[in-house]
The first five atom37 places (N, CA, C, CB, O) and aatype in JSON, in Angstrom:
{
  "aatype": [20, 20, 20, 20, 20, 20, 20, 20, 20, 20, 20, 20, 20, 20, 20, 20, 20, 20, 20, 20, 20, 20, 20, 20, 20, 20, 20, 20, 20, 20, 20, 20, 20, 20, 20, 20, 20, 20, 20, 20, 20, 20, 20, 20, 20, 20, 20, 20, 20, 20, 20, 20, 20, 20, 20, 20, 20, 20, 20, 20, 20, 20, 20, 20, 20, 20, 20, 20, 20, 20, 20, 20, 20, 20, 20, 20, 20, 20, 20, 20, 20, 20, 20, 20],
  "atom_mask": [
    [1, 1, 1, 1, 1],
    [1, 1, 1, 1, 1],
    [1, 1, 1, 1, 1],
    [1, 1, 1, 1, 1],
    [1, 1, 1, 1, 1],
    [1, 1, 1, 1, 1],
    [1, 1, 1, 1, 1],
    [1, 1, 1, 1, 1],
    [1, 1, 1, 1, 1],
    [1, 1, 1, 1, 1],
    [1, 1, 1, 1, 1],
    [1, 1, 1, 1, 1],
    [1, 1, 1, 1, 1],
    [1, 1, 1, 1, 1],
    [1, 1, 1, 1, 1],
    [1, 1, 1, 1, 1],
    [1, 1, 1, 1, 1],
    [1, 1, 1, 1, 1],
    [1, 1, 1, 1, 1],
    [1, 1, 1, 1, 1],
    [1, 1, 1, 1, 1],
    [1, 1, 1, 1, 1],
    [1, 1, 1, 1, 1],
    [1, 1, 1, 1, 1],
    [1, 1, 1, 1, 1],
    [1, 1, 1, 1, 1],
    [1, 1, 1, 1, 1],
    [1, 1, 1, 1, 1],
    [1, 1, 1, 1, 1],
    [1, 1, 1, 1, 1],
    [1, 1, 1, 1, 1],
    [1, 1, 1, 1, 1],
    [1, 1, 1, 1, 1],
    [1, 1, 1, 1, 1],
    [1, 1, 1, 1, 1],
    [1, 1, 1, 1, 1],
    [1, 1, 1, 1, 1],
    [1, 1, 1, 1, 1],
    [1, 1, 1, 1, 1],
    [1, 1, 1, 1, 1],
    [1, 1, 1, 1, 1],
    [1, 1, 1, 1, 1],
    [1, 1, 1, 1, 1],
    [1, 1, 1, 1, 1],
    [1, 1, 1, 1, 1],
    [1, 1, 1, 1, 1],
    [1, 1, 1, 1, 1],
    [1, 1, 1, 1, 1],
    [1, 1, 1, 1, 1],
    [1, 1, 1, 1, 1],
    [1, 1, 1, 1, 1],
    [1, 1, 1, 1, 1],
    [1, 1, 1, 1, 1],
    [1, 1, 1, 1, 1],
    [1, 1, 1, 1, 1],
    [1, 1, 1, 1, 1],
    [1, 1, 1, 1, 1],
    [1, 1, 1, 1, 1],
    [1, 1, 1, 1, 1],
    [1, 1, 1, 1, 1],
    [1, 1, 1, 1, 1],
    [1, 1, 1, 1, 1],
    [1, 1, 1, 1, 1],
    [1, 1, 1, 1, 1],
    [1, 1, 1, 1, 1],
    [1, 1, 1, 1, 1],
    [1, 1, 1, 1, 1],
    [1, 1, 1, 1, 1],
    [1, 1, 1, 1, 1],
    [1, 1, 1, 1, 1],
    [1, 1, 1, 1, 1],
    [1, 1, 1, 1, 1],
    [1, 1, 1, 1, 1],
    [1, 1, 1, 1, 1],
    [1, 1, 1, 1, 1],
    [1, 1, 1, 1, 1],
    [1, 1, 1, 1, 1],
    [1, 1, 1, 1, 1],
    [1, 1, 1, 1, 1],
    [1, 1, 1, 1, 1],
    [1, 1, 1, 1, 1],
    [1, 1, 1, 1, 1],
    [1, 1, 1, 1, 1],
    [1, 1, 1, 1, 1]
  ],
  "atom_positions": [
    [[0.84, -1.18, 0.0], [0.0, 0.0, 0.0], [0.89, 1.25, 0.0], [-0.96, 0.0, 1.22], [1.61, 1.28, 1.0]],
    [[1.03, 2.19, -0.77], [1.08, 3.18, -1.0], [0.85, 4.16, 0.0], [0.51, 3.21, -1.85], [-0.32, 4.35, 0.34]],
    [[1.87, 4.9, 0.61], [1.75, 5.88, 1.59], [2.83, 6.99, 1.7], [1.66, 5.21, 2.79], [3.94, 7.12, 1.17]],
    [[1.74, 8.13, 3.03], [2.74, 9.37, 2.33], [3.71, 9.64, 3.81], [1.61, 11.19, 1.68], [3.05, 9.9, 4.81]],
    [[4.73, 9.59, 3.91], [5.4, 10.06, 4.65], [5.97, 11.53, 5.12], [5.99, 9.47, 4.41], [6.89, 11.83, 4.37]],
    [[5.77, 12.4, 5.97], [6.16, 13.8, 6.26], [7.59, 13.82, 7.18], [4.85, 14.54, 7.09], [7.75, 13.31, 8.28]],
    [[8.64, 14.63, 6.32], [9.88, 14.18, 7.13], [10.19, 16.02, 6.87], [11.2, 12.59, 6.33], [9.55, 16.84, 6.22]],
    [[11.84, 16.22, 7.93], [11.93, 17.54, 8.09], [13.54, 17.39, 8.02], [11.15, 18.21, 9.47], [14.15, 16.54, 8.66]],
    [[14.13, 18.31, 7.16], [15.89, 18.26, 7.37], [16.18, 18.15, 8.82], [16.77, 19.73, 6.8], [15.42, 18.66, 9.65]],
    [[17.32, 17.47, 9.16], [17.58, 16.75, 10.6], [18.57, 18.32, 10.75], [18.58, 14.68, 10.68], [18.68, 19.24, 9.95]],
    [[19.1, 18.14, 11.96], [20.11, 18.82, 12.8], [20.75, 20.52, 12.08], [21.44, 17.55, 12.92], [21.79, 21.16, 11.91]],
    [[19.28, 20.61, 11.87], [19.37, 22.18, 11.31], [20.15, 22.53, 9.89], [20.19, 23.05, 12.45], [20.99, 23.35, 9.55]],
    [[19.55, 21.67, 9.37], [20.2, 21.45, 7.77], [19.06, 22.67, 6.93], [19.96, 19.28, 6.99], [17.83, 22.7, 7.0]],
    [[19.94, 23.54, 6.21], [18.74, 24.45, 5.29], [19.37, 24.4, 3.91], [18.48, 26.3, 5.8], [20.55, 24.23, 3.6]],
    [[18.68, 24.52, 3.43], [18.72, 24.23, 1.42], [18.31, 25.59, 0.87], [17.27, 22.85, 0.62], [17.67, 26.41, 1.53]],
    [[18.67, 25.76, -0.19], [18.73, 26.94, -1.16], [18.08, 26.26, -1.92], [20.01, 27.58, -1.72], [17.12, 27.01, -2.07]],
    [[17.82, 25.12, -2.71], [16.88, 24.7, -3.77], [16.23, 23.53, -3.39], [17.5, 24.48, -5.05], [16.63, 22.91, -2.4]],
    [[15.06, 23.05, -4.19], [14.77, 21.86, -3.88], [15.26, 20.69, -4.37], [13.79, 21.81, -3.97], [14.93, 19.6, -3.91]],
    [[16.22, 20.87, -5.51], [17.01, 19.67, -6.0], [18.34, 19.7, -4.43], [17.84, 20.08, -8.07], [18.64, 18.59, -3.99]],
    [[18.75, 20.49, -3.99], [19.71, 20.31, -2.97], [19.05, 19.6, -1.84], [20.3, 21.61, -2.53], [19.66, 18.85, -1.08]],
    [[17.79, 19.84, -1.76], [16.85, 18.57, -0.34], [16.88, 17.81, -1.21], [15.03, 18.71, 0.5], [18.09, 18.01, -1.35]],
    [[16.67, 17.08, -1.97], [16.28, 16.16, -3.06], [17.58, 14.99, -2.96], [16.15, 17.07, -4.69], [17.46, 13.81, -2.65]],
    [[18.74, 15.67, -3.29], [19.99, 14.86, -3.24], [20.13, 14.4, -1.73], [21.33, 15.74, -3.75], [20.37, 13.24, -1.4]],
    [[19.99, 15.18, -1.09], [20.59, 14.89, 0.48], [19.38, 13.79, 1.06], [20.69, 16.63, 1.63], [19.56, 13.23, 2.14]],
    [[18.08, 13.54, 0.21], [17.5, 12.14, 0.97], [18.09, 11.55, -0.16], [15.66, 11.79, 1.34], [18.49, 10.63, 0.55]],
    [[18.46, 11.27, -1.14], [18.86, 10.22, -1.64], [19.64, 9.95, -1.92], [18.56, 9.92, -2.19], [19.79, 9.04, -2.75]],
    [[20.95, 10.87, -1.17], [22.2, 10.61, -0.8], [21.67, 9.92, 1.13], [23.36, 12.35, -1.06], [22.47, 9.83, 2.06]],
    [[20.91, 9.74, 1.16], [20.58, 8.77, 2.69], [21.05, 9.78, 3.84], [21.69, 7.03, 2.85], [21.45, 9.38, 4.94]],
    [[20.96, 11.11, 3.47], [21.05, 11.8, 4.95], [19.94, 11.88, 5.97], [21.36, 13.17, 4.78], [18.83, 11.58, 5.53]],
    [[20.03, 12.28, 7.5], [19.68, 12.09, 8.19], [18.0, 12.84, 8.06], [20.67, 12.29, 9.0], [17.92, 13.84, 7.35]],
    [[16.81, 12.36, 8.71], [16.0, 14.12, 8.45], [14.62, 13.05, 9.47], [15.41, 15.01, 5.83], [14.48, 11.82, 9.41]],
    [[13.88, 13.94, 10.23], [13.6, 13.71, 11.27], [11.57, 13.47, 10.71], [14.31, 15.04, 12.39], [10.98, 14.33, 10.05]],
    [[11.08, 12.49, 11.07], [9.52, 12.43, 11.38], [8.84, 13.92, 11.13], [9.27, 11.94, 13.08], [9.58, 14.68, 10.52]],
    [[8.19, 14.19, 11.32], [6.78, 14.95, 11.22], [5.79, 14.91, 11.77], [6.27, 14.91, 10.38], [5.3, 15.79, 12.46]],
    [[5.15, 13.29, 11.39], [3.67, 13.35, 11.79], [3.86, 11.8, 12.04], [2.35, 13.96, 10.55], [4.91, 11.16, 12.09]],
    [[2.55, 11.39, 12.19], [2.4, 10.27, 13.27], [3.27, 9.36, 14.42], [2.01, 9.49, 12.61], [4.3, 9.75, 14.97]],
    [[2.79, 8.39, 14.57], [3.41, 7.78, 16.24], [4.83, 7.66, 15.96], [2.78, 6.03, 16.88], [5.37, 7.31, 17.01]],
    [[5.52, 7.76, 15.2], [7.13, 8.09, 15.01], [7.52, 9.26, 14.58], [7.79, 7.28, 14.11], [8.42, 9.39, 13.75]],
    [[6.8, 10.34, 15.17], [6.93, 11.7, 14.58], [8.41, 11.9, 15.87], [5.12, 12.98, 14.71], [8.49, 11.55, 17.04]],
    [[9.34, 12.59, 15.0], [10.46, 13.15, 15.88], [11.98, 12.16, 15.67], [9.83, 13.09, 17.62], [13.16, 12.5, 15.75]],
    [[11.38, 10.92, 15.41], [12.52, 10.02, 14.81], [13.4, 10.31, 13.89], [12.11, 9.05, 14.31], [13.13, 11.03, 12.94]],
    [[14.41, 9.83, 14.07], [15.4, 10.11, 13.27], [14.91, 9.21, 11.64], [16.9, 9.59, 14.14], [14.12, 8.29, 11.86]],
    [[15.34, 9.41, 9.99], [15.13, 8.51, 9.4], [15.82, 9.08, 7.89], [13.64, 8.1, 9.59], [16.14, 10.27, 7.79]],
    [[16.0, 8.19, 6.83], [16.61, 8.25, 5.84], [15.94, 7.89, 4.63], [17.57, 7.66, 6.04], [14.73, 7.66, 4.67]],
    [[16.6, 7.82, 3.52], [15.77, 7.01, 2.34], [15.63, 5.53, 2.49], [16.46, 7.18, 0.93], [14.77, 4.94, 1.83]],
    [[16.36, 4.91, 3.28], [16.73, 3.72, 3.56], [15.57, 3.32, 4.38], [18.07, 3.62, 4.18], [15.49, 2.1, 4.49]],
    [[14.64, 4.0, 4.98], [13.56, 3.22, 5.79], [12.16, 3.24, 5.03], [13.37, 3.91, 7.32], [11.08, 3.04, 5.59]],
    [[12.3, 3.47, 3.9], [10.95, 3.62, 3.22], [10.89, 2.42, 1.8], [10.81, 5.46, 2.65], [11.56, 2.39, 0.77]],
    [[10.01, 1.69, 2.21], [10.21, 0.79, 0.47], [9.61, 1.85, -0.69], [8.96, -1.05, 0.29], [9.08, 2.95, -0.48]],
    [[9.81, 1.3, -1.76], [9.45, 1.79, -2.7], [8.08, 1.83, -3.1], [10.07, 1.39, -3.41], [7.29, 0.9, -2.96]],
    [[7.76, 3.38, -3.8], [6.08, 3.59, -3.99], [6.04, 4.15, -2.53], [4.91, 1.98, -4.34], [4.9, 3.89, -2.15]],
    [[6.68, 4.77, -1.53], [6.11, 5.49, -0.95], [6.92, 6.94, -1.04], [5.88, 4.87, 0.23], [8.03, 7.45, -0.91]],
    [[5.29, 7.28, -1.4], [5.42, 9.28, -1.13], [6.07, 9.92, 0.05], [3.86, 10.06, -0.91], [5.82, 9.47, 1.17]],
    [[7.2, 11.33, -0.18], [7.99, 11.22, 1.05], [7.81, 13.23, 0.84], [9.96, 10.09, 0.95], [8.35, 13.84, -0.08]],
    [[7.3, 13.61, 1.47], [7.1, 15.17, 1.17], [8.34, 15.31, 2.54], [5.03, 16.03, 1.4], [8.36, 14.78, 3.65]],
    [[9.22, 16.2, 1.93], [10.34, 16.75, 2.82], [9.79, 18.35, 3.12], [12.01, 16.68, 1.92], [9.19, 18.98, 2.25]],
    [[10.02, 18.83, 4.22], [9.72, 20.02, 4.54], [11.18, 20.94, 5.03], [8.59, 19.85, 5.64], [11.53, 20.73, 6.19]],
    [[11.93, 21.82, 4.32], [13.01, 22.29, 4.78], [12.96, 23.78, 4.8], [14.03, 21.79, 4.07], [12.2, 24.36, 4.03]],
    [[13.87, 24.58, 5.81], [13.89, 25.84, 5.62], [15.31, 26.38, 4.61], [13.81, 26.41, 7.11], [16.31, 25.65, 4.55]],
    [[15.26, 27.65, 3.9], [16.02, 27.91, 3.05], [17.3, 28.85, 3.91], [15.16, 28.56, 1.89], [18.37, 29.34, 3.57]],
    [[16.57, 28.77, 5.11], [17.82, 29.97, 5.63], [17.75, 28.73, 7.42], [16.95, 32.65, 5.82], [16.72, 28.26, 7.91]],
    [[18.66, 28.63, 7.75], [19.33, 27.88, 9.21], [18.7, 28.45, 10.02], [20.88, 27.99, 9.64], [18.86, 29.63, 10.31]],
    [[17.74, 27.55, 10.61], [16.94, 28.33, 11.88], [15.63, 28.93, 12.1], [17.54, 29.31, 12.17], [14.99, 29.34, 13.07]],
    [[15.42, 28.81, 10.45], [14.07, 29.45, 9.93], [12.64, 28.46, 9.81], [14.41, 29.99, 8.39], [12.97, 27.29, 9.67]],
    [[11.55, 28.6, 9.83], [10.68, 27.75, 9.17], [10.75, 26.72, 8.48], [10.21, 28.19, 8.6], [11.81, 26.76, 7.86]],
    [[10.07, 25.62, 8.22], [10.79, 24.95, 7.61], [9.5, 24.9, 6.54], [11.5, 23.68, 8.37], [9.0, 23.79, 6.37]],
    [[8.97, 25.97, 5.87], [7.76, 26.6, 4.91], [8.18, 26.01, 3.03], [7.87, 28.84, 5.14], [7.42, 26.1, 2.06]],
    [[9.49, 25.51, 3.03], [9.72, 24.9, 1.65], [9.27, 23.6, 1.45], [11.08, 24.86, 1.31], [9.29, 22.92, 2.48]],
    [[8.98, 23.21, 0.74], [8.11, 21.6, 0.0], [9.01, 21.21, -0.67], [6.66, 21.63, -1.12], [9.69, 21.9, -1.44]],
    [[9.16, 19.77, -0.38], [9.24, 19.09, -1.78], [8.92, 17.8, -2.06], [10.4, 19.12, -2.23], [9.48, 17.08, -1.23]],
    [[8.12, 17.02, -3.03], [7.46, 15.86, -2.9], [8.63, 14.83, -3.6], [5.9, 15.94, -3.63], [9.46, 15.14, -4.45]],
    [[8.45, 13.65, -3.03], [9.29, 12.78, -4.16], [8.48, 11.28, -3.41], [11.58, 12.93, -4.05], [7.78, 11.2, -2.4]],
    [[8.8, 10.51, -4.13], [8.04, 9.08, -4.79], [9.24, 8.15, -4.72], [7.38, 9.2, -6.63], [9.97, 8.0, -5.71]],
    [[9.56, 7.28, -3.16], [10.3, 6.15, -3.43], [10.55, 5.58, -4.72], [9.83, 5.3, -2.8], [9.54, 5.19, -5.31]],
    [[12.03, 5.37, -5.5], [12.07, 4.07, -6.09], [11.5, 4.62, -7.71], [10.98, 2.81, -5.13], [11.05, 3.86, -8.57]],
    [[11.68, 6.24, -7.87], [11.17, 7.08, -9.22], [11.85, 8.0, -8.86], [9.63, 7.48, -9.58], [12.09, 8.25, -7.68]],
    [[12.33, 8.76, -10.04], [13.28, 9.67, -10.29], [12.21, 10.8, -10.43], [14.31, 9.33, -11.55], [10.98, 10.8, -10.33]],
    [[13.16, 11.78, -10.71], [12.11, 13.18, -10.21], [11.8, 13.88, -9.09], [10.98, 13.0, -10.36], [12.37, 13.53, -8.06]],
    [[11.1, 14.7, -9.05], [10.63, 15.2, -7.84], [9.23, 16.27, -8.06], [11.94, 15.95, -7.14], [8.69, 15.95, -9.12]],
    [[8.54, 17.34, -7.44], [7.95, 18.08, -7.61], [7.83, 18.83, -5.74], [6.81, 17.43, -8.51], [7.37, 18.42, -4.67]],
    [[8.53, 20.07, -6.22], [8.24, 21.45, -5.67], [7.07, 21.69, -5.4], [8.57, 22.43, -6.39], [6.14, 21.68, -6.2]],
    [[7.02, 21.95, -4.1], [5.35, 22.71, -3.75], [6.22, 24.04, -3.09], [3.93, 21.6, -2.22], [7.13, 24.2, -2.28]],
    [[5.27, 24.98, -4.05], [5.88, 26.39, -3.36], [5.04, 27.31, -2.53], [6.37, 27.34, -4.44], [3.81, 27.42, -2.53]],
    [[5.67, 27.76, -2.02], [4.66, 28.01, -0.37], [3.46, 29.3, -1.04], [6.08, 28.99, 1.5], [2.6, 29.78, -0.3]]
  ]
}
């Protein structure tokens, strides 16, 4: 089954684009839960099978909001920007 996961750059990581969040989950860096009963966990590309939706939420400036989107799809190339 097909599901969407909400994750957040880990240890105060901020991005200038959304291809730069983009590489850093699928270069397997660190980036933390969101929402449900494992919200706050630590987690990577490595804990999600494929076919699941993974919306990353990052801020563009260190310390800031974390108001930037970006959607991507286990196990498919691409991505898509949601802009605030």
């Amino acid at each position: 089954m097909d599901s969407t996961e909400r994750v957040q750059a880990a240890y105060g990581r901020a991005y200038y684009s959304p291809e730069a969040a983009v590489a850093d989950w699928r270069a397997g860096a660190d980036f933390r839960l969101t929402a449900g009963p494992w919200a706050g966990s630590y987690c990577s590309t490595r804990d999600f099978p494929a076919g699941t939706t993974v919306d990353i939420a990052y801020p563009q400036v260190a310390g800031d909001r974390a108001d930037q989107r970006v959607i991507v799809v286990q196990g498919e190339e691409g991505f898509r920007h949601v802009p605030r």
